[in-house]
C-alpha positions as CSV (number, residue, x, y, z in Angstrom):
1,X,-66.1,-47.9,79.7
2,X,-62.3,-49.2,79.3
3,X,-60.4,-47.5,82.2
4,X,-58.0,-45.1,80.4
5,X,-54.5,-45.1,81.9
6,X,-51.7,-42.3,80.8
7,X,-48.4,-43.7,79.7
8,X,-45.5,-42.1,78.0
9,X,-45.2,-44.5,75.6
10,X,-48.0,-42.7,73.2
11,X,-46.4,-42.0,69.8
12,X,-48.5,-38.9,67.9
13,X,-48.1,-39.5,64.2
14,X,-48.6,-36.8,61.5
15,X,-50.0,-38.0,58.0
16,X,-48.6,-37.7,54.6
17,X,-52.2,-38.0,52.9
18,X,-52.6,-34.4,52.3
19,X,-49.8,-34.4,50.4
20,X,-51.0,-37.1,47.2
21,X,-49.3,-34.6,44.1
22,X,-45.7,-35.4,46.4
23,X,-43.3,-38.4,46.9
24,X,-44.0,-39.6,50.6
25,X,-40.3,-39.2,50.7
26,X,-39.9,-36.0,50.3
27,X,-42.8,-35.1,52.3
28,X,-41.6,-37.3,55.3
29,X,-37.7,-35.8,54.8
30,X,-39.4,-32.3,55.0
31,X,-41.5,-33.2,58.3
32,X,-38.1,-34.3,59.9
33,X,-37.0,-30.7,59.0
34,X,-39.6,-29.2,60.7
35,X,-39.4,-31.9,63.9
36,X,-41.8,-34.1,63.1
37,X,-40.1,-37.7,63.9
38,X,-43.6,-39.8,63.7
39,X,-44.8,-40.2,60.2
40,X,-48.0,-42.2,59.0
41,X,-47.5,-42.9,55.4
42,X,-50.4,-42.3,53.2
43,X,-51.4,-42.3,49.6
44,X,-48.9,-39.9,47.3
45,X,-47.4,-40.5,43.9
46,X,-45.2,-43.6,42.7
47,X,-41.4,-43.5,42.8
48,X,-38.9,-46.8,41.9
49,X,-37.1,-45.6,44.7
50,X,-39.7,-44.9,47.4
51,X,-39.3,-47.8,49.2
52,X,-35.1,-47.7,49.4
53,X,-35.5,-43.8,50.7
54,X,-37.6,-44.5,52.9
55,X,-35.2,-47.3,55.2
56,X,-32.4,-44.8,54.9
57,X,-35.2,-42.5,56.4
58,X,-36.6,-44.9,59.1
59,X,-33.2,-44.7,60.6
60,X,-34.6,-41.1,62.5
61,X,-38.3,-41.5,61.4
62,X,-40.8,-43.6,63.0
63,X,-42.8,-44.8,60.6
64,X,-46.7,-46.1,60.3
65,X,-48.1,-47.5,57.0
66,X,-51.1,-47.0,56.0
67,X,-53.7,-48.3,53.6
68,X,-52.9,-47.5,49.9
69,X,-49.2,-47.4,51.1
70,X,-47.0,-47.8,48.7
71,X,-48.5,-46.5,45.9
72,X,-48.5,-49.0,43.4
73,X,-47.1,-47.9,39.7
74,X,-50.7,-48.7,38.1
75,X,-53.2,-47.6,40.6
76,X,-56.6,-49.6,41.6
77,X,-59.3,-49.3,44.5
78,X,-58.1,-50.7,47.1
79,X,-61.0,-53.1,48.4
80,X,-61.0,-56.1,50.5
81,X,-64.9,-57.0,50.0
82,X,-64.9,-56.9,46.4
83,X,-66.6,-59.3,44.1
84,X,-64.5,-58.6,41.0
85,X,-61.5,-61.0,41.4
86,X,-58.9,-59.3,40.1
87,X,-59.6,-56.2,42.5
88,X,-59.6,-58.8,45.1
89,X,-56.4,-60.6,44.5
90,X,-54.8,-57.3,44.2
91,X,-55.9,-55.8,47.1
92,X,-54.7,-58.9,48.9
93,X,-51.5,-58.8,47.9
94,X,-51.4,-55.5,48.4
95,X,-52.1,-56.3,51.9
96,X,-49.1,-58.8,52.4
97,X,-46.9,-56.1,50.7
98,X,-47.8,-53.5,53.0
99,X,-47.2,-55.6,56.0
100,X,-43.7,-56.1,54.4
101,X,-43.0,-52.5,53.9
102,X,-43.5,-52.2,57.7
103,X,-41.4,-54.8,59.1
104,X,-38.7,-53.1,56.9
105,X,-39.1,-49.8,58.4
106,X,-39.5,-51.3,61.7
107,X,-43.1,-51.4,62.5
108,X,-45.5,-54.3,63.0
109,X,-48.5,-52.4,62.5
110,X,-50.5,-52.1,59.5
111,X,-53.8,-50.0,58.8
112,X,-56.2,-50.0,56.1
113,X,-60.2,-48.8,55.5
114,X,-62.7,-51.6,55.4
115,X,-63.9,-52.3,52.3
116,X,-67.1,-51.0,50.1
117,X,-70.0,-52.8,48.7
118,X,-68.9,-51.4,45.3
119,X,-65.6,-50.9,43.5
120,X,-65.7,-47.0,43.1
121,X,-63.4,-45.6,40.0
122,X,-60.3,-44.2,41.3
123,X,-60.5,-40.7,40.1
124,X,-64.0,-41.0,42.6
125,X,-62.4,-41.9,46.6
126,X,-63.6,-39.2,48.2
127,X,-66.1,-37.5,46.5
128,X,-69.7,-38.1,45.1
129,X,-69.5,-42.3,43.9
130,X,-71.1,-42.6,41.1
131,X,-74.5,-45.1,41.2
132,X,-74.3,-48.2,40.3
133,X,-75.4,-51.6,41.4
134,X,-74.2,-53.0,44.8
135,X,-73.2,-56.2,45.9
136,X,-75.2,-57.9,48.7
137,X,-74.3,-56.9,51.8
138,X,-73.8,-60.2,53.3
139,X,-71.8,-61.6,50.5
140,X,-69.5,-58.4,50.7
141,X,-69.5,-59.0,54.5
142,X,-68.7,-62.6,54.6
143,X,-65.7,-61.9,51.6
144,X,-63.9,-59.3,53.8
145,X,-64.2,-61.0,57.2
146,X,-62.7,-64.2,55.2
147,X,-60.2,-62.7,53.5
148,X,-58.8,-60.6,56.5
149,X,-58.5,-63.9,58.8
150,X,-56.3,-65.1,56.1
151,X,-54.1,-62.0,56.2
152,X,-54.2,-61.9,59.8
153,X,-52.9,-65.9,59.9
154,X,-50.2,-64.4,58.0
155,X,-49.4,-61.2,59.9
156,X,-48.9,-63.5,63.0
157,X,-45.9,-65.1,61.6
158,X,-44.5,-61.7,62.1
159,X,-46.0,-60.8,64.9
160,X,-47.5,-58.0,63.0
161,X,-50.3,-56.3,63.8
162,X,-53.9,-55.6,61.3
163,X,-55.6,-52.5,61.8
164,X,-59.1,-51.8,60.3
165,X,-60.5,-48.5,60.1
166,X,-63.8,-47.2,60.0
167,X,-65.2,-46.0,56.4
168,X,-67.2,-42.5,56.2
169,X,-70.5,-42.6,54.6
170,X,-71.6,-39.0,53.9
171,X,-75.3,-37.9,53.7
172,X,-74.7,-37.5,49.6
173,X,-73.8,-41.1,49.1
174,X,-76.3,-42.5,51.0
175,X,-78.9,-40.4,49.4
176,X,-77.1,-41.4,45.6
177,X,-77.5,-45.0,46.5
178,X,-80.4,-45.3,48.8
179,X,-78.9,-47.3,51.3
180,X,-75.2,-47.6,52.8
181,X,-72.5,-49.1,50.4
182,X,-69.8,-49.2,52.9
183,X,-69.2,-51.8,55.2
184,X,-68.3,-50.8,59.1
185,X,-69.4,-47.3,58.9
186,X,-71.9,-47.8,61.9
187,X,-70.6,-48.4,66.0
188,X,-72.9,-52.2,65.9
189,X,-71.4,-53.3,62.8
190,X,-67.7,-52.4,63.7
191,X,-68.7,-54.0,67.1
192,X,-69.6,-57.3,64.9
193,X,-66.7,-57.5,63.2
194,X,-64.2,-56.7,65.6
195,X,-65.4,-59.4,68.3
196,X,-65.0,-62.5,65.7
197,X,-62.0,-61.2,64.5
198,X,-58.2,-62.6,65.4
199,X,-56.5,-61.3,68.3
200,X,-53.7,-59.6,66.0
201,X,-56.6,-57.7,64.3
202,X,-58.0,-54.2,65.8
203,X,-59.8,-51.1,65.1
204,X,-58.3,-47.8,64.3
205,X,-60.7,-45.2,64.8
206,X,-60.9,-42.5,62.7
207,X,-62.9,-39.7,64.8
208,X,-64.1,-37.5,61.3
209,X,-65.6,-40.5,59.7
210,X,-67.3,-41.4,62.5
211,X,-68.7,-37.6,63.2
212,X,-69.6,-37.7,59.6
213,X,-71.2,-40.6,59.3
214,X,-73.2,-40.2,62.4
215,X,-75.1,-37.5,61.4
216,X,-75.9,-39.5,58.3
217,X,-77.2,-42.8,60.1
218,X,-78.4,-41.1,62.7
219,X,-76.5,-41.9,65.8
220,X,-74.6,-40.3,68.7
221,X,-70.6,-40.4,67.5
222,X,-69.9,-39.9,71.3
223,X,-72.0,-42.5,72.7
224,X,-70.6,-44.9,69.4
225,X,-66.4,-43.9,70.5
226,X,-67.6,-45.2,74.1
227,X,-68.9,-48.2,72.9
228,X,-65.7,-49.5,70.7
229,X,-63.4,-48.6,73.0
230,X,-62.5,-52.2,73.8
231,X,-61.4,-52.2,70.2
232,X,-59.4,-49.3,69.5
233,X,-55.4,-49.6,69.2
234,X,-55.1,-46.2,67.1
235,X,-56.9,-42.9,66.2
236,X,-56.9,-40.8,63.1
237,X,-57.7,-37.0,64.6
238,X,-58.9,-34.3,61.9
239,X,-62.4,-32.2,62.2
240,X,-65.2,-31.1,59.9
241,X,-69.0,-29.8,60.1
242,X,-70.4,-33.4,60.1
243,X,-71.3,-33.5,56.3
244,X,-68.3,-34.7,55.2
245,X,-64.6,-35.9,55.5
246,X,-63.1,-32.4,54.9
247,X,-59.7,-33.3,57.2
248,X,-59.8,-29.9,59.0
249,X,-57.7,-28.6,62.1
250,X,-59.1,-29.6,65.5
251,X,-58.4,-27.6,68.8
252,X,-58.5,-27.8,72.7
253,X,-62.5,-28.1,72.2
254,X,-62.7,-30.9,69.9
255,X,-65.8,-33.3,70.7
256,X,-63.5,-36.9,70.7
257,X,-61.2,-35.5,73.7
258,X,-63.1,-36.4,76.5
259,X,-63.3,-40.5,75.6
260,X,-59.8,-40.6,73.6
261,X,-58.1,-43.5,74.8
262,X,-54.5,-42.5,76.0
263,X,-52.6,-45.3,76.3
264,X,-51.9,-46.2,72.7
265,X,-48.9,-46.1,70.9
266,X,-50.7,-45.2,67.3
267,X,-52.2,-41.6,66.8
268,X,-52.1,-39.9,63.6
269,X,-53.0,-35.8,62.7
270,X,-54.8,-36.3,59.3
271,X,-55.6,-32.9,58.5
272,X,-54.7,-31.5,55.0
273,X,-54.5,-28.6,53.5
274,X,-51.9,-27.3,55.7
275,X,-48.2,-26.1,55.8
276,X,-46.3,-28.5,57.8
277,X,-46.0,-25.6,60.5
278,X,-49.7,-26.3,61.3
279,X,-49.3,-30.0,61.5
280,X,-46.4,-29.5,63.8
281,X,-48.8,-27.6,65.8
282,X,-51.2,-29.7,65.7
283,X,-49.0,-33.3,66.6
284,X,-48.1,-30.9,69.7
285,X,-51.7,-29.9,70.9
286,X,-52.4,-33.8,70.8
287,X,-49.3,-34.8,72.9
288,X,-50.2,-31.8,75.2
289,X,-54.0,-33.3,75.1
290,X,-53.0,-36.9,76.3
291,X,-51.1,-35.8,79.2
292,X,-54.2,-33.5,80.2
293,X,-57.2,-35.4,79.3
């Protein structure tokens, strides 16, 4: 087990990504309000201006970007292992413009999911994929672990940072499809990936898809968080009943405490469906949680 040392440097971040109807301006001007300084920017709706509003912001925000961050005026899935070459050149530039975005609000860390064996409809992230026919799993493989040594090449002329999280598979789409059509959803193939991958690339492990998919492979999540803790550099904390990715509240009993790492500077509350009171709340329990653990 990696030896766990307490620092103050750890940042707790609270997510935008239950807020997709809103501006991630807005949302992120209204956590400020309610003193919330650490903000992981996720998803939400398009705005010309999003980008300029969010600098001003960054002045008394720290900011994280994540995944399908900014919102691009015509949306798209947002996959790195795709066949289909238009999805792919889009997502890769998508990539380079995230990283971007970043620098600009003063971060050199970017995060995004690993990428599918299929390219899922939009209107479908989330929910039930429809069936339909799967690319091989090697050839998906080999296309993302290529594509995201290019982009890491890149990010090191920055000195940014990659971060690759962990998909969710739930019991429903595995049983739709027959077998698993996302890539890194198990502890031995995250393990894989993240030992060829560059130095500047890392994992950020989200603790619900892992619960969740779990129970659907049929591993332990605990003994799989102890095992890629040589590769985490940021969490994604929400709860839910181990069927699926339902970003609920977590509390003082929470199954991921007792292996959480503690000396990052990246951990994000991803729960939704709650006012920003709660996520305050929550953002405290977790500082209150590193310091105790």
């Amino acid at each position: 087990m990696v030896e766990r040392i307490k620092e103050d440097s750890s940042v707790v971040f609270v997510s935008t990504g239950g807020f997709s109807s809103s501006s991630s301006a807005d949302i992120a001007e209204e956590f400020s309000e309610n003193m919330i300084s650490a903000v992981e920017l996720s998803g939400g709706q398009y705005s010309p201006d999003l980008i300029i509003r969010l600098e001003k912001l960054s002045k008394k925000i720290d900011f994280r970007v994540h995944n399908y961050f900014p919102p691009p005026k015509v949306p798209f899935v947002f996959n790195l292992a795709s066949g289909n070459s238009d999805i792919a050149k889009k997502s890769t530039e998508h990539v380079r413009n995230s990283i971007n975005l970043a620098n600009k609000l003063g971060s050199s860390v970017y995060s995004f999911h690993a990428g599918f064996l299929i390219d899922p409809q939009v209107n479908e992230l989330g929910k039930k994929i429809g069936k339909r026919q799967l690319s091989d799993r090697d050839e998906a493989m080999e296309r993302f672990i290529t594509r995201i040594k290019i982009l890491a090449e890149e990010a090191e002329l920055t000195n940014s940072k990659i971060l690759i999280e962990n998909n969710v598979l739930s019991a429903t789409n595995l049983k739709s499809f027959g077998e698993n059509p996302l890539l890194l959803t198990s502890p031995d193939e995250i393990e894989m990936i993240m030992k060829i991958m560059p130095k500047n690339v890392r994992l950020l492990l989200d603790v619900a898809h892992l619960k969740v998919s779990a129970r659907s492979l049929g591993f332990s999540p605990e003994e799989a968080h102890r095992q890629l803790l040589p590769y985490i550099d940021a969490y994604h904390l929400s709860d839910n009943n181990g069927t699926e990715d339902s970003n609920m509240p977590f509390d003082e009993s929470a199954w991921f405490w007792k292996d959480l790492k503690t000396n990052l500077d990246y951990y994000s509350v991803e729960v939704y469906r709650e006012p920003i009171e709660k996520l305050r709340a929550q953002q405290v329990l977790v500082e209150k949680m590193l310091n105790n653990v």
